[in-house]
Backbone bond lengths (Angstrom), bond angles and torsions (degrees), N, CA, C in turn:
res aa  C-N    CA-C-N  psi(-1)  N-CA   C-N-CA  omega(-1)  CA-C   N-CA-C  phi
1 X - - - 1.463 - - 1.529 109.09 -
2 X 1.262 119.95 123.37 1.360 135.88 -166.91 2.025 109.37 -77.23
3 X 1.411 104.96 112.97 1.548 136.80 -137.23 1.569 123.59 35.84
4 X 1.039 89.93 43.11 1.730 89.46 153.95 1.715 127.41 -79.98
5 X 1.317 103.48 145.32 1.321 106.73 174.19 1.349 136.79 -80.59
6 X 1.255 147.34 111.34 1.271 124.21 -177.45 1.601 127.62 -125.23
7 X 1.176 113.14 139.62 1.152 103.04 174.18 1.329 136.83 -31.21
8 X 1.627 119.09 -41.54 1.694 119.00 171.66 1.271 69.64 -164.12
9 X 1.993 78.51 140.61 1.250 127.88 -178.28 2.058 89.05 -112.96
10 X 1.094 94.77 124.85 1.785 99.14 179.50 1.680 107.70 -123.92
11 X 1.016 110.68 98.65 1.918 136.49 -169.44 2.025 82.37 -80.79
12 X 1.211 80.10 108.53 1.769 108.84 162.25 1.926 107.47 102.72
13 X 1.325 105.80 154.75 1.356 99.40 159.08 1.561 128.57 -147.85
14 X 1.264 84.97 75.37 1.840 103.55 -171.78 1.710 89.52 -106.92
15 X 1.348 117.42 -164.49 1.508 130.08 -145.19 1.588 79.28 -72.63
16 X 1.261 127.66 -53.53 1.583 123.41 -158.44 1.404 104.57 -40.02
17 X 1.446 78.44 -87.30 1.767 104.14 163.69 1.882 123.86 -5.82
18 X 1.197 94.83 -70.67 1.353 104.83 -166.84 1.440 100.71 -92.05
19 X 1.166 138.13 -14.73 1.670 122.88 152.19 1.466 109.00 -52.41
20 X 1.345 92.91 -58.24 2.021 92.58 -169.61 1.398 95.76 -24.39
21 X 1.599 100.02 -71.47 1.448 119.55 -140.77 1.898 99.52 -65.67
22 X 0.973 114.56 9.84 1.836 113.08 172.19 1.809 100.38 -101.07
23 X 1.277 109.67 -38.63 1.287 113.83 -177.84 1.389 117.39 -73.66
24 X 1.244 120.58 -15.65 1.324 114.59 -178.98 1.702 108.39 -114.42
25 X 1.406 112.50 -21.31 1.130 111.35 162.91 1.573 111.82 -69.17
26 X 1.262 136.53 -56.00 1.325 117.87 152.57 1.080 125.59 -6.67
27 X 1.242 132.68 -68.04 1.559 166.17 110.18 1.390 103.11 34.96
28 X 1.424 118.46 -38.98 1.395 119.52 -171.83 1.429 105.76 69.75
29 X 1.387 117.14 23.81 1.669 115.30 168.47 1.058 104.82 -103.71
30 X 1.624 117.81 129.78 1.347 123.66 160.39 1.615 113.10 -48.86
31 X 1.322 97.31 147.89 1.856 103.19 -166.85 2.025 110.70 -163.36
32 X 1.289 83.82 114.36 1.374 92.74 -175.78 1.786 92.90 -99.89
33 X 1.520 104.37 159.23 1.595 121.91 -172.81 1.613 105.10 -132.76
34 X 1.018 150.91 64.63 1.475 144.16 139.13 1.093 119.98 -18.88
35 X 1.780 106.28 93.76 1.462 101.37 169.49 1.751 112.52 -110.51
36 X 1.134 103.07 150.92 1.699 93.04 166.58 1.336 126.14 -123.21
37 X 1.380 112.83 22.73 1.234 146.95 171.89 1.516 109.97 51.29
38 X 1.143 104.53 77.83 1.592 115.32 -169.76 1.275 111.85 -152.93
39 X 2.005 119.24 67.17 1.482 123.13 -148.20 1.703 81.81 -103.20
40 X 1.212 98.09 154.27 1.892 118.36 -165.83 1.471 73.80 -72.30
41 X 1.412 132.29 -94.21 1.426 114.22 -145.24 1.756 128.67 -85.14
42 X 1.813 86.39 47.33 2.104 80.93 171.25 1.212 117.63 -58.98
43 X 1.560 134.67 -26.45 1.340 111.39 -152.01 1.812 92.30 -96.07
44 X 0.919 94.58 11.61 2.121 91.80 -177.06 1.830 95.35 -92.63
45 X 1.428 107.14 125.91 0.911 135.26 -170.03 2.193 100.34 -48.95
46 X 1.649 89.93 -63.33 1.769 94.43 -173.08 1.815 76.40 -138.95
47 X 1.291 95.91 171.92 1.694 126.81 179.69 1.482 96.54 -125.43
48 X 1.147 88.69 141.71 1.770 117.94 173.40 1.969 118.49 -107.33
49 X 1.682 99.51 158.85 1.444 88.15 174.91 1.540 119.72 107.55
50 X 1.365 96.94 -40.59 1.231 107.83 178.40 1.482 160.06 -87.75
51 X 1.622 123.59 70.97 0.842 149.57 -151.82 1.639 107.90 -14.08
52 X 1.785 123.17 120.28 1.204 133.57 -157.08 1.445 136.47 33.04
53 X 1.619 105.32 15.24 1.324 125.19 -173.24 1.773 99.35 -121.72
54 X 1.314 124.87 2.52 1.437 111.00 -163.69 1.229 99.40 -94.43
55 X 2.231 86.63 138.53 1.544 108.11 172.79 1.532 97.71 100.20
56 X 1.642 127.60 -26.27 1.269 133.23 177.50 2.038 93.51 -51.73
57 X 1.488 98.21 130.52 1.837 112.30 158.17 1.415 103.93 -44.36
58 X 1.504 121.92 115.71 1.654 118.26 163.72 2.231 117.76 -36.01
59 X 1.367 104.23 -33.02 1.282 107.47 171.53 1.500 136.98 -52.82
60 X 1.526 87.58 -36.81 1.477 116.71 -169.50 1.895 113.47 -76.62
61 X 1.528 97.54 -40.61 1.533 125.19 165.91 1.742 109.29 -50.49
62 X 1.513 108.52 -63.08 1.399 128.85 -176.36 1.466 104.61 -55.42
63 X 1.221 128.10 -47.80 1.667 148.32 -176.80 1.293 88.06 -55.31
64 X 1.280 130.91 -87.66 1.615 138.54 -150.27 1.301 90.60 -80.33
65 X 1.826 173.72 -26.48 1.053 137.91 120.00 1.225 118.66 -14.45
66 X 1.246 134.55 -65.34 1.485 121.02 -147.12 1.957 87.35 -76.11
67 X 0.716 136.56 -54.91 1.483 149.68 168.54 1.369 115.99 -24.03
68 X 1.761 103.10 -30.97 1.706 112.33 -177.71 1.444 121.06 -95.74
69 X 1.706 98.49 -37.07 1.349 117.23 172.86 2.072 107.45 -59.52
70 X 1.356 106.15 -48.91 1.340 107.22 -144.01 1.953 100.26 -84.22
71 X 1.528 101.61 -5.67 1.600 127.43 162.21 1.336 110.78 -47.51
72 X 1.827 115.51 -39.20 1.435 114.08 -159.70 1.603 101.39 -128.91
73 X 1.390 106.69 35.88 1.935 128.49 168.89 1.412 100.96 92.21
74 X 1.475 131.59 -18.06 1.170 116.63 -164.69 1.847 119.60 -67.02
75 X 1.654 93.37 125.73 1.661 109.27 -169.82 1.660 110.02 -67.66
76 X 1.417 125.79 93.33 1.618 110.35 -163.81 1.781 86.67 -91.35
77 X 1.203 122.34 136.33 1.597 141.76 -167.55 1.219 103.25 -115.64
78 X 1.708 142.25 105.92 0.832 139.84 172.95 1.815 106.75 -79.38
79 X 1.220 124.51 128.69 1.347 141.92 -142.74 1.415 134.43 155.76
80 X 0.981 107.04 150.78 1.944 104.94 173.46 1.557 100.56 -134.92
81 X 1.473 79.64 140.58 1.531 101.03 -166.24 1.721 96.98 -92.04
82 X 1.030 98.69 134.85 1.452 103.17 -169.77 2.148 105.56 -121.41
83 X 1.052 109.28 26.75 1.301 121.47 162.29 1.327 117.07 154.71
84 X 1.132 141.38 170.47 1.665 144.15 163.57 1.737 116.67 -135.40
85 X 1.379 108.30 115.77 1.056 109.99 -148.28 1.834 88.02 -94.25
86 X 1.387 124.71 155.90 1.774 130.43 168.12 1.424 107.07 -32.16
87 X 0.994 83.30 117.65 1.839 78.56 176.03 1.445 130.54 147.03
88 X 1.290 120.96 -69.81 1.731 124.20 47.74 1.852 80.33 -156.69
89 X 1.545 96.43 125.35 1.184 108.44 -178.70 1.683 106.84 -117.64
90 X 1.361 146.04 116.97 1.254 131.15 -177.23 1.245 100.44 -96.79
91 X 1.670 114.05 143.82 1.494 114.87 154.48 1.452 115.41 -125.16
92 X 1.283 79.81 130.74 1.492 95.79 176.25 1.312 130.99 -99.29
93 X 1.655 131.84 154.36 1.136 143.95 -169.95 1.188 130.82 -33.27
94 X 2.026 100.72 -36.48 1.257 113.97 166.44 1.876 133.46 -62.26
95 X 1.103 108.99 -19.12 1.026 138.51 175.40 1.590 102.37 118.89
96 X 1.128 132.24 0.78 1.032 135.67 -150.51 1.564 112.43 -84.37
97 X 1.316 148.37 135.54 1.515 150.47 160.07 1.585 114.30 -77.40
98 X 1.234 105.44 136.57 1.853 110.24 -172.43 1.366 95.14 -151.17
99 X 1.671 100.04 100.83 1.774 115.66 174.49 2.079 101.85 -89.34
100 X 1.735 80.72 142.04 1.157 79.61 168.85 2.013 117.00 -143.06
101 X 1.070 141.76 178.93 1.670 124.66 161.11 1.328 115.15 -93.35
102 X 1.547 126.21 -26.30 1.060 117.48 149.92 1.685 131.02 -149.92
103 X 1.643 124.12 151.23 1.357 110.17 -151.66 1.771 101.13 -110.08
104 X 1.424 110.29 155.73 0.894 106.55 165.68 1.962 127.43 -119.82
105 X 1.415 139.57 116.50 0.947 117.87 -149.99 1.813 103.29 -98.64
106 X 1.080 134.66 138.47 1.187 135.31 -169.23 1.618 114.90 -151.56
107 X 1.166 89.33 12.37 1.800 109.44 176.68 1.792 112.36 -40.56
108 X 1.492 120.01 -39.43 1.182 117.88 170.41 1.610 102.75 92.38
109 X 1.566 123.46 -153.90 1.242 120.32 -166.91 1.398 126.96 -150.90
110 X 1.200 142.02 146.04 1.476 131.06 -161.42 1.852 89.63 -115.18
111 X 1.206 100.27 132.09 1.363 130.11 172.68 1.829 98.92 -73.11
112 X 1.242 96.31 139.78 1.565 106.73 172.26 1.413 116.49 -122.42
113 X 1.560 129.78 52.24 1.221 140.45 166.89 1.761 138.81 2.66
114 X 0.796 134.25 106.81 1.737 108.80 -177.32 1.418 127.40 -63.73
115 X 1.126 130.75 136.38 1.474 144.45 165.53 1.008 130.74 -28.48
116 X 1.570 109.72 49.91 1.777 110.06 179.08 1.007 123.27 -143.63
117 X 1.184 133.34 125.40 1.875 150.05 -148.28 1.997 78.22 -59.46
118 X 1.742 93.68 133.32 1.007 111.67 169.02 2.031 109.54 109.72
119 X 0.961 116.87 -60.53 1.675 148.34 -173.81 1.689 94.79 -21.83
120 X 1.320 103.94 -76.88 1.456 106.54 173.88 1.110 123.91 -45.17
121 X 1.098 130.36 -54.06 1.480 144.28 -162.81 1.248 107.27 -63.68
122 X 1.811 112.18 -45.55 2.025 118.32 -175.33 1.759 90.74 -96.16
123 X 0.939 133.41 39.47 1.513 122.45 -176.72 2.157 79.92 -92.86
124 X 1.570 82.09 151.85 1.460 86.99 -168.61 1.526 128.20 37.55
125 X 0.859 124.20 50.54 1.686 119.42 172.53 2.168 94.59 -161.27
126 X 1.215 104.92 -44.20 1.378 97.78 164.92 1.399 115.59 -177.70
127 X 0.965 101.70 20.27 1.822 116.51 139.23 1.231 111.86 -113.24
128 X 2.038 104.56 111.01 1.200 123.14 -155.56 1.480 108.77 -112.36
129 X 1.309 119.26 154.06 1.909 138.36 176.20 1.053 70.46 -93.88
130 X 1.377 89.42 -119.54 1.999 112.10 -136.74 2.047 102.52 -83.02
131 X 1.498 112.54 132.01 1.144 148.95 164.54 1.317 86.45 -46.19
132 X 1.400 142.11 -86.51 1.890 142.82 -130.23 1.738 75.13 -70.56
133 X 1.617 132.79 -48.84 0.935 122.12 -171.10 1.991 131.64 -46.84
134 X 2.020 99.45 -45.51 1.679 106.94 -163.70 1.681 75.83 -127.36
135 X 1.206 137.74 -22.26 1.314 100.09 -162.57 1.181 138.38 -57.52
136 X 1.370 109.15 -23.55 1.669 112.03 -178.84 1.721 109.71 -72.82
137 X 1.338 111.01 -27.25 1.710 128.04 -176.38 2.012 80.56 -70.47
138 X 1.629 144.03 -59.76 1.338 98.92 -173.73 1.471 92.65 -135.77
139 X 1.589 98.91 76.65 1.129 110.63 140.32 1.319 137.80 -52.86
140 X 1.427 142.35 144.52 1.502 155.10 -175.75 2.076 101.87 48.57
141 X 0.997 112.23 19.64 1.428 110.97 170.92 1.726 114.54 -102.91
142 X 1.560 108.62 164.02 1.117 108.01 177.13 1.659 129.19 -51.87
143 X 1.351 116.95 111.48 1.414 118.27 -161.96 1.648 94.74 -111.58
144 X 1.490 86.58 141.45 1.721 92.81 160.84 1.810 113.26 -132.66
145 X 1.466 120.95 -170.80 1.465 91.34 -163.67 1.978 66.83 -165.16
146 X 1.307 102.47 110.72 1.423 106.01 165.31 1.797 132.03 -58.81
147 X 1.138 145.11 143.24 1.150 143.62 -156.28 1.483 89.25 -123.70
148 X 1.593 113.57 114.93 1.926 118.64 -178.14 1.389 101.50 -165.61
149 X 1.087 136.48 -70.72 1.152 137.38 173.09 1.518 139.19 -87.07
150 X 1.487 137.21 121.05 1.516 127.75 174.27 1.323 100.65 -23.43
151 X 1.247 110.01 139.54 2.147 138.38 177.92 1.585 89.52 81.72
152 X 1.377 132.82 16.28 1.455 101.57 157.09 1.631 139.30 -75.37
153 X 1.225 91.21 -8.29 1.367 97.62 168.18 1.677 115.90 -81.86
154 X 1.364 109.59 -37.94 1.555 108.49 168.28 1.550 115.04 -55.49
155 X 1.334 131.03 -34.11 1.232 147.20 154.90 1.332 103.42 -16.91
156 X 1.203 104.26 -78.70 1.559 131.52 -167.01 1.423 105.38 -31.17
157 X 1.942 94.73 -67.01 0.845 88.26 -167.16 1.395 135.64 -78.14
158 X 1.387 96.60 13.19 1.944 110.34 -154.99 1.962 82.98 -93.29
159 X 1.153 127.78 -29.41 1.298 126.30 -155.97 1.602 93.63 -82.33
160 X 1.384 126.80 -56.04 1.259 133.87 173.59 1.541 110.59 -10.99
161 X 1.393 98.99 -51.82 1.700 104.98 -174.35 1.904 107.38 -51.30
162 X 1.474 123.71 -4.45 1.048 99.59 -161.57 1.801 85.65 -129.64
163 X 0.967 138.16 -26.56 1.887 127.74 139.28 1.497 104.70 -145.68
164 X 1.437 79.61 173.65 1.849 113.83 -163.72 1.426 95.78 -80.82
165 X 1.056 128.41 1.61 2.086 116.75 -169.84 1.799 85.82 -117.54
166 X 0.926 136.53 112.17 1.382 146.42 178.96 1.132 108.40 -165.06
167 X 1.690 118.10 137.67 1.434 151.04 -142.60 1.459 101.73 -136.16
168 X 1.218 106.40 133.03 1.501 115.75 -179.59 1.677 109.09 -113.11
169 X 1.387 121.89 85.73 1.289 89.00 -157.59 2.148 99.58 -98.00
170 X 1.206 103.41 133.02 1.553 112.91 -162.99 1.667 109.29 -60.67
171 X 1.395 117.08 -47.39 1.367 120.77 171.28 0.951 114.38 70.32
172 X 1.902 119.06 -117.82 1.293 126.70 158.03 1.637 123.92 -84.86
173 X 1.473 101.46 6.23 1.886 109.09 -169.00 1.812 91.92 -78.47
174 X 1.449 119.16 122.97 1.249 132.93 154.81 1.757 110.50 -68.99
175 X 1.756 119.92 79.96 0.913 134.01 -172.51 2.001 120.03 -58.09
176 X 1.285 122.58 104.83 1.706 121.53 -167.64 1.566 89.33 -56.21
177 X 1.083 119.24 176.03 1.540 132.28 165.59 1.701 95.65 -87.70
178 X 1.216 145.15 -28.72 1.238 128.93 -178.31 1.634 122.05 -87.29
179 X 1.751 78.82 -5.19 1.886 88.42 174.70 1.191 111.61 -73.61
180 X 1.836 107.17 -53.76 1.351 134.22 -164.52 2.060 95.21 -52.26
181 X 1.116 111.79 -62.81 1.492 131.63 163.06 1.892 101.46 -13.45
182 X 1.341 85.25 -73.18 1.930 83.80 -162.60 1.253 115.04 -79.27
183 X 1.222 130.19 5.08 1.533 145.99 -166.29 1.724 86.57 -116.13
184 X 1.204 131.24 -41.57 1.453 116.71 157.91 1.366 128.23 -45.66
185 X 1.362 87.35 -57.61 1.951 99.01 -175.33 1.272 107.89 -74.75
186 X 1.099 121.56 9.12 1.593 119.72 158.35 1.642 122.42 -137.65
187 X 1.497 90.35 49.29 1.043 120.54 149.69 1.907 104.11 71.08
188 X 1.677 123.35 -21.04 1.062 136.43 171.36 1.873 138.68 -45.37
189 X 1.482 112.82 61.32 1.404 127.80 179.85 1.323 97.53 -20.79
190 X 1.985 120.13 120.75 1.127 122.38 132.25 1.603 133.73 -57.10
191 X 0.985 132.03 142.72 1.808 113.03 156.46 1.969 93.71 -134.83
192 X 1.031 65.19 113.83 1.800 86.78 168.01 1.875 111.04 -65.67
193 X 1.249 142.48 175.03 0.971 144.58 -132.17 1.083 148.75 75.59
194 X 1.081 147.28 -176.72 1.267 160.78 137.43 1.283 111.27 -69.78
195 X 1.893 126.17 122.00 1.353 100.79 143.22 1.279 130.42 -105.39
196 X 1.462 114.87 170.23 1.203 142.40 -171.50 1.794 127.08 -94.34
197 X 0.945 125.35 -31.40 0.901 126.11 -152.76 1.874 105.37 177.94
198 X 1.330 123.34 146.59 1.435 156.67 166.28 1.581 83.37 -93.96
199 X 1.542 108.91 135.42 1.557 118.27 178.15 1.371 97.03 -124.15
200 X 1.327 122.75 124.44 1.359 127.74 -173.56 2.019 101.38 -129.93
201 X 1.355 92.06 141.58 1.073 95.32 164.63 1.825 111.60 -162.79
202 X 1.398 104.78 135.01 1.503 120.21 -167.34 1.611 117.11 47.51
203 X 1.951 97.25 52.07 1.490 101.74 178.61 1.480 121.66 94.45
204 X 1.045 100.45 -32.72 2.208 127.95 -169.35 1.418 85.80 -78.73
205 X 1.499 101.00 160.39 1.085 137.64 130.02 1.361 137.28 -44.71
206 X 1.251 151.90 10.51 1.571 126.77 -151.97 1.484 135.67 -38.05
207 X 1.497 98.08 -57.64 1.481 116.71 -156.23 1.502 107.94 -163.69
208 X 1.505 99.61 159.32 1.809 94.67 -174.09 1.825 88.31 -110.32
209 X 1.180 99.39 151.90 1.749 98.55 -175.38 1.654 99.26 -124.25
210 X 1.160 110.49 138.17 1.519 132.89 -169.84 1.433 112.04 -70.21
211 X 0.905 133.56 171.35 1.864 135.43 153.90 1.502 111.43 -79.28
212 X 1.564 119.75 -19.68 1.430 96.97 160.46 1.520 120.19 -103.92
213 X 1.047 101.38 8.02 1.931 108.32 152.23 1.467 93.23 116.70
214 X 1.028 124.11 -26.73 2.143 115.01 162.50 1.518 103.27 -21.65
215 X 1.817 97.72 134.55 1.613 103.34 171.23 1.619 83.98 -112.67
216 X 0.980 81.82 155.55 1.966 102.30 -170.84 1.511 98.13 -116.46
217 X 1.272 132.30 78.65 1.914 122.73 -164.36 1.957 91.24 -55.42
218 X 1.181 112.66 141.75 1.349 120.62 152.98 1.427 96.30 -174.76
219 X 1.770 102.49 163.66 1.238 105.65 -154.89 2.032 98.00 -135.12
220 X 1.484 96.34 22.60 1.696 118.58 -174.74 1.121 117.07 174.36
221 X 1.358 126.62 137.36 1.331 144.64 -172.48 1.377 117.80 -145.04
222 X 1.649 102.50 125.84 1.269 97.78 165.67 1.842 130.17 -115.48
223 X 0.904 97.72 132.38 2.051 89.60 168.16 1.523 100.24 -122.19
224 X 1.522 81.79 159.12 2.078 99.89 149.62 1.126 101.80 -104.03
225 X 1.619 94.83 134.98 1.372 116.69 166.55 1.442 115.70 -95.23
226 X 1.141 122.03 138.78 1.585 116.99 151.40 1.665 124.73 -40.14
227 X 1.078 94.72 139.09 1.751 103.43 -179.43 1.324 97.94 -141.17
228 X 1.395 113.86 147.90 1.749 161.71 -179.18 1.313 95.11 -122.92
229 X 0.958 115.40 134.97 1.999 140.58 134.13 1.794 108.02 -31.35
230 X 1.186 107.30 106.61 1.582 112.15 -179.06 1.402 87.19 -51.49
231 X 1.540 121.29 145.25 1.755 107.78 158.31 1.131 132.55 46.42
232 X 1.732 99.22 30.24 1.115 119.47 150.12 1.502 144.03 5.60
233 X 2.001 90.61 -74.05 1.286 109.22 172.37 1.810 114.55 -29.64
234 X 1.352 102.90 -55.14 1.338 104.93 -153.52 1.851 114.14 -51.81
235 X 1.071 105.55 -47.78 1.596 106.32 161.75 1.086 125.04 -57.31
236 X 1.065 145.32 6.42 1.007 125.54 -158.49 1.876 90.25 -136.21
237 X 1.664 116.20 -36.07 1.151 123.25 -177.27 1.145 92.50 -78.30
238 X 1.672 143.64 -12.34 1.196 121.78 143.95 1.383 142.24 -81.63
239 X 1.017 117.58 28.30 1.382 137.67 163.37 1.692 100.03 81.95
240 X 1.335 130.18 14.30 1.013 144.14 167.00 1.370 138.67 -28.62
241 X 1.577 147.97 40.05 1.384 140.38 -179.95 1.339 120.27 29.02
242 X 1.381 121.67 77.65 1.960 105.74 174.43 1.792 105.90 -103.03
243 X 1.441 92.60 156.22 1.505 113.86 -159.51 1.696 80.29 -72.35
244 X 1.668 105.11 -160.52 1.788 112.29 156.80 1.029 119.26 -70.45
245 X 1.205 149.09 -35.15 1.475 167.08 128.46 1.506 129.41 4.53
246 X 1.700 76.68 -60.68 1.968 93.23 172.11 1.174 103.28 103.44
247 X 1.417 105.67 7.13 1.666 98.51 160.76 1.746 107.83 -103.27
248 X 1.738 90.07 164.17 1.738 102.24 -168.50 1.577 99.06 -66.99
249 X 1.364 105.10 166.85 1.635 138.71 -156.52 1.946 78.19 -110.82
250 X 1.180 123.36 112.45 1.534 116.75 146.41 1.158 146.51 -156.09
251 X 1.275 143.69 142.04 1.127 120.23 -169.77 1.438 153.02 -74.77
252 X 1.634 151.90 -139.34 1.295 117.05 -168.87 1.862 107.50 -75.67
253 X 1.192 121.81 -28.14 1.127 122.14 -167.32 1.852 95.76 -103.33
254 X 1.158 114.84 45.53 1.833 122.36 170.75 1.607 122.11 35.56
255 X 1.767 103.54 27.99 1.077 127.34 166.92 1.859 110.22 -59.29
256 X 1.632 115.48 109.64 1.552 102.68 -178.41 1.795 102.49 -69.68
257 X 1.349 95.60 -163.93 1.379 109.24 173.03 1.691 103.67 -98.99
258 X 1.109 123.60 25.91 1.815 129.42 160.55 1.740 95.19 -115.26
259 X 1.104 96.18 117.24 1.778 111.78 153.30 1.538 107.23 -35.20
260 X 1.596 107.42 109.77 1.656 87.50 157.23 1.713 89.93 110.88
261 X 1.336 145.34 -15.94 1.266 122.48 -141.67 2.059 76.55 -149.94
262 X 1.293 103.76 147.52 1.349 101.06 -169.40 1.877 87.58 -160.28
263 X 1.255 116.91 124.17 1.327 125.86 167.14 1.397 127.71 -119.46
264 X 1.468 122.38 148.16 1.814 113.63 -157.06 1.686 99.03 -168.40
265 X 1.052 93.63 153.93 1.541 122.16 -159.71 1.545 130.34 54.68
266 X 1.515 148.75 -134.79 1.490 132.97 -151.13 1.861 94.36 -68.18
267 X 1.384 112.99 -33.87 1.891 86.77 168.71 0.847 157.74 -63.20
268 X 1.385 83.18 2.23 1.762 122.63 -179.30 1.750 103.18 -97.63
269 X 1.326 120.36 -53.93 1.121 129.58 -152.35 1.534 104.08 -171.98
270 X 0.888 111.53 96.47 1.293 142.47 141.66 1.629 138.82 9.64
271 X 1.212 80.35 -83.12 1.312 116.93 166.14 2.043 119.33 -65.98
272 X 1.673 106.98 1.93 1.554 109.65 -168.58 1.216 109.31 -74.88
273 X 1.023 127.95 161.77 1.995 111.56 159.29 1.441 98.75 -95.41
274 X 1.314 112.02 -159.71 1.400 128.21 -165.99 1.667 101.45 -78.45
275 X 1.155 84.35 -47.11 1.945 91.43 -170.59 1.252 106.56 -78.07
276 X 1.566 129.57 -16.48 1.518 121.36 153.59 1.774 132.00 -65.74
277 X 1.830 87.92 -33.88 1.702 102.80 179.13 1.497 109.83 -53.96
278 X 1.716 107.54 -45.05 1.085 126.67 -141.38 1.962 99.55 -85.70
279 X 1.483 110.45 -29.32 1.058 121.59 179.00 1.515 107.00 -90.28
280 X 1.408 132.97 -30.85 1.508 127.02 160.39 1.795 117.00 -76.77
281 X 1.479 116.25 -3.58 1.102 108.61 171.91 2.056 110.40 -92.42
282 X 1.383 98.55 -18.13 1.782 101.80 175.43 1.786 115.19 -84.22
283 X 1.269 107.04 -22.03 1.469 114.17 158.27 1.311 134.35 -84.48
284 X 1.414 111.25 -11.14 1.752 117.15 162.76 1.817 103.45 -77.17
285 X 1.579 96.30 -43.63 1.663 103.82 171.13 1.193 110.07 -26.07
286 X 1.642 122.21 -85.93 0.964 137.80 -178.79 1.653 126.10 -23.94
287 X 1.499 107.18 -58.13 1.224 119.88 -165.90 1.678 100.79 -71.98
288 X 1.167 100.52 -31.46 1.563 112.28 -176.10 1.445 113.39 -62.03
289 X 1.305 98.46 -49.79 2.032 105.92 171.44 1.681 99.31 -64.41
290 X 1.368 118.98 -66.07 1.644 98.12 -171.36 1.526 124.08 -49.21
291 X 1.192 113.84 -31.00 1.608 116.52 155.86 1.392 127.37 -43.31
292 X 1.590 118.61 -52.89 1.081 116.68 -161.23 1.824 94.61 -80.64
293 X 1.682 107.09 -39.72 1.736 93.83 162.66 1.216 140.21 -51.29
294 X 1.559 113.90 -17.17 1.234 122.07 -178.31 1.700 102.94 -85.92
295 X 1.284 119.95 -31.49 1.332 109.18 172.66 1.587 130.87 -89.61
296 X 1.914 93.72 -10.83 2.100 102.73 171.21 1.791 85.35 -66.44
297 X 1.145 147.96 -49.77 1.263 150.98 -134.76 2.203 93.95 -72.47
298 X 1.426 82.00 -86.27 1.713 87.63 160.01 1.525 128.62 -27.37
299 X 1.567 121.20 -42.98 1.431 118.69 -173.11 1.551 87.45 -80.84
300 X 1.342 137.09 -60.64 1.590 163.73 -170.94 2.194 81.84 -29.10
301 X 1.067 115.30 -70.93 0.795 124.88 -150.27 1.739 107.81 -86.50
302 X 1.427 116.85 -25.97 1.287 103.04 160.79 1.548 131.35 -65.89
303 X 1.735 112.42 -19.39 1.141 132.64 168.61 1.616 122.75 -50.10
304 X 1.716 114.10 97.99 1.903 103.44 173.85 1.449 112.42 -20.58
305 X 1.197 119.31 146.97 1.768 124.28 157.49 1.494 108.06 -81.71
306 X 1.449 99.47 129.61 1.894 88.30 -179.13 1.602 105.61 -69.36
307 X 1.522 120.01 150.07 1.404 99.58 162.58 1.484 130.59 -92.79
């Protein structure tokens, strides 16, 4: 409803997001949801991990949230919030204003990929993030594990756990000699180079192909990518605590360092799965309702008693 007020305004509606917004709608708090439909893992076929939900399509999850939330009044607003002004007033894309008393940010995070013909295209389907996520889907198959960012070697070795044929490929990773060492003793083939290219053929995966023309057969790959705070801005134009990273500073219940403003799941951390987002987005809930009780109490009480 166009200037309405609400108790929390919750910016995104992925698992974080849309837990809050069941918990506080419960809550009997009015609760608006800004989504702009831009969930980190669309292009992954199903998600793993997730307690009586595993293997469920991430879409299918998002569908029956918005379906659960909007059961108990909650207004889900398709939109992007394009700032939040003190106060906390959101505006959105539409031109539209959405006041709230307190916000929650759950925007999530944009992956920053490496530069190599192919990358985009197998992102989620078999150019893989997180192992707890696909590993068991290609388990004991040819694995490779891109070399780009510091912890790629922990990568490596974290993927190992799921087969013995795993490829280290060095790339841009400036390899220590004690790395090179333990990635031996566990059995983990370096190939030095540059690569070139994701080798696809009839949809598949095959092999990653080098710049000096080496086909590397593998049939899955994993890297870490760099990640940013989807919409960033918004924390930060709220005067918000960011780590080195650029993600928010918060505490156990994703309380920022602004009164009033509480952020939870991958904008928080990255590294969460769904069923972590989804469980740090029902505990910002929480803290968020005892807040807003702690301040009905205060207004309640500045109010004369009639006699």
């Amino acid at each position: 409803m166009e200037g309405q007020r609400y108790d929390v305004v919750v910016v995104g509606g992925g698992a974080a997001g849309l837990s809050a917004a069941l918990v506080l709608g419960r809550a009997r708090r009015a609760v608006a949801v800004i989504d702009a439909g831009e969930p980190r893992n669309a292009p992954a076929a199903h998600m793993q991990g997730f307690l009586s939900r595993d293997g469920m399509p991430p879409s299918e999850l998002l569908a029956e949230g918005r379906r659960e939330v909007t059961a108990y009044g909650v207004d889900v607003i398709e939109d992007r919030v394009l700032g939040i002004e003190p106060g906390f007033t959101a505006r959105l894309a539409s031109g539209r204003a959405v006041g709230a008393r307190r916000v929650l940010v759950a925007s999530g995070v944009s992956d920053r990929l490496p530069d190599i013909a192919g990358v985009r295209e197998r992102w989620g389907r078999d150019l893989l993030h997180c192992p707890y996520c696909h590993g068991w889907e290609v388990r004991d198959q040819p694995l490779g594990v891109l070399g780009t960012l510091p912890g790629s070697v922990d990568h490596a070795h974290l993927v190992r756990q799921w087969s013995d044929d795993v490829v280290f490929f060095a790339h841009t990773y400036d390899l220590a000699v004690t790395e090179r060492d333990g990635l031996a003793a566990r059995g983990i083939q370096v190939v030095d180079g540059t690569v070139a290219k994701l080798f696809v053929e009839h949809d598949r995966l095959v092999g990653v192909e080098m710049v000096d023309g080496r086909l590397i057969a593998r049939t899955a790959v994993f890297v870490r990518p760099g990640s940013v705070p989807h919409r960033d801005g918004l924390l930060a134009g709220l005067g918000c605590e960011l780590d080195e990273a650029g993600f928010p500073r918060v505490d156990a219940t994703g309380l920022t360092s602004v009164s009033g403003v509480w952020a939870a799941g991958n904008v928080v951390d990255p590294r969460a799965q769904v069923i972590t987002s989804a469980g740090a987005g029902s505990a910002a809930a929480i803290a968020i309702n005892a807040d807003l009780v702690r301040e009905d109490v205060t207004r309640a009480m500045a109010v004369p008693a009639r006699s």
